[in-house]
C-alpha positions as CSV (number, residue, x, y, z in Angstrom):
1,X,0.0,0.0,0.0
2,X,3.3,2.3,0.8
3,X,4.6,2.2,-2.7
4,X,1.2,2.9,-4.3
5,X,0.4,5.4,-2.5
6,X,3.8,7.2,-2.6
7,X,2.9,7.2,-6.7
8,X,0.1,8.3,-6.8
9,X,0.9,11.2,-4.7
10,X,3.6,11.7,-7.0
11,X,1.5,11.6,-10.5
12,X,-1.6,14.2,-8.2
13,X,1.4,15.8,-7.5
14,X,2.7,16.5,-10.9
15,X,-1.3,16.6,-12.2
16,X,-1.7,19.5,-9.8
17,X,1.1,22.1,-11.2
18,X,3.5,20.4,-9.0
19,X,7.4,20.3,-10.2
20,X,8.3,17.1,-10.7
21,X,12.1,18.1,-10.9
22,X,11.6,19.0,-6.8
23,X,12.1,15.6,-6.2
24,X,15.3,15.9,-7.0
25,X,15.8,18.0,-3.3
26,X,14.1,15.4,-1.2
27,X,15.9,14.0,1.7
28,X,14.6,11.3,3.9
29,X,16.5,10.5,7.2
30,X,17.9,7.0,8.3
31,X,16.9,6.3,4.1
32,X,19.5,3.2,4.4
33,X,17.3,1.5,6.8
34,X,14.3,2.6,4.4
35,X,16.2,0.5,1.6
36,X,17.1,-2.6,3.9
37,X,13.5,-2.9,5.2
38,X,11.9,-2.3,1.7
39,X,14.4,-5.1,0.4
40,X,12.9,-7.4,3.4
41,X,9.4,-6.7,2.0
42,X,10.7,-7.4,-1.2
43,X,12.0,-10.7,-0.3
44,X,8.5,-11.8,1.1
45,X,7.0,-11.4,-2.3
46,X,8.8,-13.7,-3.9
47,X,9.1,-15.9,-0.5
48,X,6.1,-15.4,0.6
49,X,6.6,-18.5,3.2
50,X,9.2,-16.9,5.4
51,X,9.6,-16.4,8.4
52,X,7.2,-14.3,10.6
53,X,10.2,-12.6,11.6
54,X,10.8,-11.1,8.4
55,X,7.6,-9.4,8.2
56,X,7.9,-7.9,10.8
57,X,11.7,-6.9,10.4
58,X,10.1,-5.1,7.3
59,X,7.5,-3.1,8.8
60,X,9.3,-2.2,11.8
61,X,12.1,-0.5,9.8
62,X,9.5,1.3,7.5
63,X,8.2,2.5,11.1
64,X,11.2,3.7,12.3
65,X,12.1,5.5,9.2
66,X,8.6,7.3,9.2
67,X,9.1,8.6,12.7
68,X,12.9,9.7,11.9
69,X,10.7,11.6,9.4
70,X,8.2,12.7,11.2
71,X,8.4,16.5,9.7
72,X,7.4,15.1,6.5
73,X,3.7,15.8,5.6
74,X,2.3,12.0,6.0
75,X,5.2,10.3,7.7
76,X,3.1,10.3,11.1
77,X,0.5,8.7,9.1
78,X,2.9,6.0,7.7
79,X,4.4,5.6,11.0
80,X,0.9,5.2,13.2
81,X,0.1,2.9,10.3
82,X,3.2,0.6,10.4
83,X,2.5,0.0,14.2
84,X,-0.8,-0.9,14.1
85,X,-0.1,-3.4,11.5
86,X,2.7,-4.8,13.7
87,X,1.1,-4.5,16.9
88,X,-2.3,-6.9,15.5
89,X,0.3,-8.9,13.7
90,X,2.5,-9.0,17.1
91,X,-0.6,-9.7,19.4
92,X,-1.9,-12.5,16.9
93,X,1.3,-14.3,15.7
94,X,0.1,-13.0,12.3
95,X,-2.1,-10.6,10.2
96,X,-5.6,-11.9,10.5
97,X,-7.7,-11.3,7.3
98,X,-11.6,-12.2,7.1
99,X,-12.7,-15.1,5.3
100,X,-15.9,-13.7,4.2
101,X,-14.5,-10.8,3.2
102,X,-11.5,-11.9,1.2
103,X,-14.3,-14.4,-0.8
104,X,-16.5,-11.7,-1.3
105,X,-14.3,-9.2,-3.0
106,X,-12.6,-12.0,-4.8
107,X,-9.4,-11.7,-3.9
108,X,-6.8,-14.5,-3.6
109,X,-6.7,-16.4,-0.7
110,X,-3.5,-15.6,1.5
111,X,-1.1,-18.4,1.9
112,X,2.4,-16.6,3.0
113,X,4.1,-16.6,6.4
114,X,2.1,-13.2,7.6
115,X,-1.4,-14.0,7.3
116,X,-3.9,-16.2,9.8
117,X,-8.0,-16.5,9.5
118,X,-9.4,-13.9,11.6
119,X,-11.7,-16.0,14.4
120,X,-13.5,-15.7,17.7
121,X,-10.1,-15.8,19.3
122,X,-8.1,-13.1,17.6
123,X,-7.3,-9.8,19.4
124,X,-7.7,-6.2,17.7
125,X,-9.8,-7.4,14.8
126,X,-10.5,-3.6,14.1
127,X,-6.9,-3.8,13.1
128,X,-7.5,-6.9,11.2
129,X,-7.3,-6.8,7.2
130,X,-11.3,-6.3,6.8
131,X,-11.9,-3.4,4.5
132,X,-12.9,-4.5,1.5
133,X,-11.3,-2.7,-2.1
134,X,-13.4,-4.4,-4.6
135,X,-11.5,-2.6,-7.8
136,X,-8.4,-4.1,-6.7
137,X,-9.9,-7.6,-5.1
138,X,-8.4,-7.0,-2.0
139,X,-8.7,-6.4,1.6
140,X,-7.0,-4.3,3.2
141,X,-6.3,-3.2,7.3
142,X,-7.0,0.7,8.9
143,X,-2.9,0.8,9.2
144,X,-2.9,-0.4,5.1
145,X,-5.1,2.8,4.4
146,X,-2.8,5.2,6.9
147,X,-0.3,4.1,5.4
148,X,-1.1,4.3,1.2
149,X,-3.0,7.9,2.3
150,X,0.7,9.3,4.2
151,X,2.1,7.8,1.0
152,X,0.5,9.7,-1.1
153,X,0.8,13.1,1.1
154,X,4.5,12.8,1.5
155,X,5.5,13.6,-2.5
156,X,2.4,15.4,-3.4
157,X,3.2,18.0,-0.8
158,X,6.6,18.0,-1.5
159,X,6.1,18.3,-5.3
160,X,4.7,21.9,-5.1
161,X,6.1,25.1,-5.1
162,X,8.3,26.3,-2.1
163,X,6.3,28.4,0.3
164,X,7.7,31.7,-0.6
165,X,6.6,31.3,-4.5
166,X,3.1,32.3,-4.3
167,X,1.0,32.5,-0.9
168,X,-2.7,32.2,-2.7
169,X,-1.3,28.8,-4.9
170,X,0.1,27.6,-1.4
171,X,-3.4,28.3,0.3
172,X,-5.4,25.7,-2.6
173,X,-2.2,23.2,-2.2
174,X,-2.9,22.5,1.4
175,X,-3.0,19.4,3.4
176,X,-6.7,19.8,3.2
177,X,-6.7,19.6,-0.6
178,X,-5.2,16.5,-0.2
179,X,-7.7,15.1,1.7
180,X,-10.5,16.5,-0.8
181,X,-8.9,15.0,-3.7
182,X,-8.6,11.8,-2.0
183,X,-12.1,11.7,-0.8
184,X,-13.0,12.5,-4.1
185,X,-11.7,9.5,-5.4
186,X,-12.9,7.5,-3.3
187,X,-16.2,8.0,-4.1
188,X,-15.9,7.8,-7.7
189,X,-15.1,4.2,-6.8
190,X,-17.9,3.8,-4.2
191,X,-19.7,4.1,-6.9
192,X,-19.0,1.1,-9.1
């Protein structure tokens, strides 16, 4: 959800007068522990059977990175995120997902070293992966959304112009536009 949402916030960013070429500027602290934990998530796609360990190797240093960042525009997102995802994976010796859900929406049934069937017995199954995203036959976790949506707020902020350019373009390029353009498309796909 990270990686999406870091490009889609970088093509809205772009889409909305922003200077791609500002990217070239961005610094992200501790970013060697951002490559080692995205290479651990890396590894689990094409190992999907290993170790719990691994997982959560992967998230944790995402986490830590986001809260290194925490000036960024959506880091604290990414960060609150991360650590609910760990702490339901932590409390329940895996992700949980619904069933129902995941047969409903069509999605693949998980079969990797991260995921358990949510039941009577799991704890935090707020935290669970239950939200349905029927486009992309998935579902997905309150800390998966957190994290796409700080994703996405990172580069789009960062991609417009500097503060000093021009106060009244600064004032439409809020935070707040950012949250209306997301909600926006979100309900363009409510509807299908």
């Amino acid at each position: 959800m990270l990686a999406s949402g870091v490009i889609a916030g970088i093509a809205a960013g772009v889409a909305f007068g922003g200077d791609w070429r500002r990217l070239s500027k961005f610094t992200l602290r501790f970013w060697p522990l951002l490559v080692v934990a995205s290479g651990l998530r890396l590894l689990t796609v094409f190992f999907p059977q290993v170790s719990l360990l691994i997982y959560l190797l992967g998230f944790i240093g995402v986490g830590l990175v986001a809260v290194a960042n925490w000036r960024l525009p959506g880091s604290s997102l990414i960060a609150v995120g991360t650590f609910m995802n760990v702490l339901v994976i932590l409390v329940n010796s895996g992700m949980p997902y619904d069933m129902p859900t995941v047969i409903a929406v069509g999605a693949p049934i998980p079969n990797n070293g991260l995921h358990v069937v949510l039941n009577s017995g799991t704890r935090l199954p707020l935290l669970a992966d239950i939200i349905p995203f029927g486009i992309g036959r998935a579902v997905y976790s309150v800390g998966d959304f957190l994290l796409a949506f700080g994703g996405f707020l990172i580069p789009f902020m960062w991609l417009q112009e500097a503060p000093a350019m021009d106060a009244a373009r600064r004032e439409i390029r809020s935070a707040n536009f950012a949250f209306f353009w997301l909600a926006q498309v979100i309900s363009r796909f409510r509807s299908l």
